[in-house]
N, C-alpha and C positions, 0 to 999 in steps of 0.2 A: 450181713454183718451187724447191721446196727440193732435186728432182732433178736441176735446171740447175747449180744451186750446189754440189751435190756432186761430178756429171760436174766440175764445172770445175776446182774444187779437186784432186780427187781425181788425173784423168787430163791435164786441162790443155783439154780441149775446147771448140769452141767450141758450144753445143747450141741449137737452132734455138727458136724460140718457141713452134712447134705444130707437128706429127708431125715431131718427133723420132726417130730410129732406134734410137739409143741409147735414151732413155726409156721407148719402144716397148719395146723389147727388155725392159727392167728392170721394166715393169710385166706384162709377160707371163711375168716371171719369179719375180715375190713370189706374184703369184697364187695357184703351186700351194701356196705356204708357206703361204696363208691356210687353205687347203681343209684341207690335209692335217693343219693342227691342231685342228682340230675332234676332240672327243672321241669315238671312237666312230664314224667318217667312213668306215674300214675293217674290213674282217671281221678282215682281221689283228690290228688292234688288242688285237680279243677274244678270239683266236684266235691267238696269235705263232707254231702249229706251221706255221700257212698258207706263209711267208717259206719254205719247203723245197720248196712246188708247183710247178711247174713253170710257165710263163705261158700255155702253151696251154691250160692244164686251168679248167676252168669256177668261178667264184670267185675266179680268182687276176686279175681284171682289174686290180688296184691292183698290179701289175709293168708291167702295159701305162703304166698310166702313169706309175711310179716313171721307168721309162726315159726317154721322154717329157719329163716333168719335168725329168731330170738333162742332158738335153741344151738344154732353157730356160735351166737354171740357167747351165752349163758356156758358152754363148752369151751370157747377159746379164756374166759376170764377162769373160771371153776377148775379146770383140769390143773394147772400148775398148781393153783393155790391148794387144791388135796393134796401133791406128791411135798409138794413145802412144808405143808400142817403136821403129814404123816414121817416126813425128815427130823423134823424138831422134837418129835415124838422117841425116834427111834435116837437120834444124836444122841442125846444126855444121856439115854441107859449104855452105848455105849463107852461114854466118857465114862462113866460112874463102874462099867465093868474093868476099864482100864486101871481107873484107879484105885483100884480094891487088888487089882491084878499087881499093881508095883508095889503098894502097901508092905502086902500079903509078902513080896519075894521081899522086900526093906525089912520086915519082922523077920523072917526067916537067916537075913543075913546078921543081925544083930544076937537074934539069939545064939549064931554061929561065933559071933564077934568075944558076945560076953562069957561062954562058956568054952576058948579058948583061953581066954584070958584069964578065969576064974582056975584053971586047971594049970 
């Protein structure tokens, strides 16, 4: 609930009841936030020289998933904010087709108006 209201606010979305893509997304992406605070979760933690290993090298598996992570992260903020950019994009030209659209029938009606009138 408090996800739909934020999608909504936030980005202007309209977010589905149940499986949601976006929520989807944004619970797959607090996740690692939870793990990774855990005290002690990583060798690095205890060890900060680790962070210079290289990823293939045996212990350094918290880069496999720092990476990992950073593209969950980078996914849960990113996705919405394109369907919003790409919203805003497309809104106006439809308002602008609207308005040319009742314009268009208001001229139409007037030219009907005046040349009743004129006759």
């Amino acid at each position: 609930m408090a996800g739909e209201t934020i999608m909504s606010i936030s980005y202007g979305l309209n977010v589905k009841p149940t499986d949601d893509p976006y929520i989807k997304t944004a619970e797959q992406g607090v996740h690692p936030l939870v793990a990774a605070a855990v005290p002690g979760a990583f060798l690095v933690d205890t060890l900060p020289l680790l962070k210079y290993v290289p990823e293939w090298m045996p212990g350094a598996g918290f880069k496999t998933k720092a990476r990992e992570w950073k593209i969950l992260a980078r996914t849960m903020v990113e996705a919405p904010y394109a369907v919003t950019k790409q919203m805003m994009v497309i809104l106006p030209l439809n308002i602008l087709a609207d308005i040319y659209e009742s314009s268009s029938r208001l001229i139409g009606f007037l030219r009907h108006a005046l040349c009743a009138i004129a006759f």
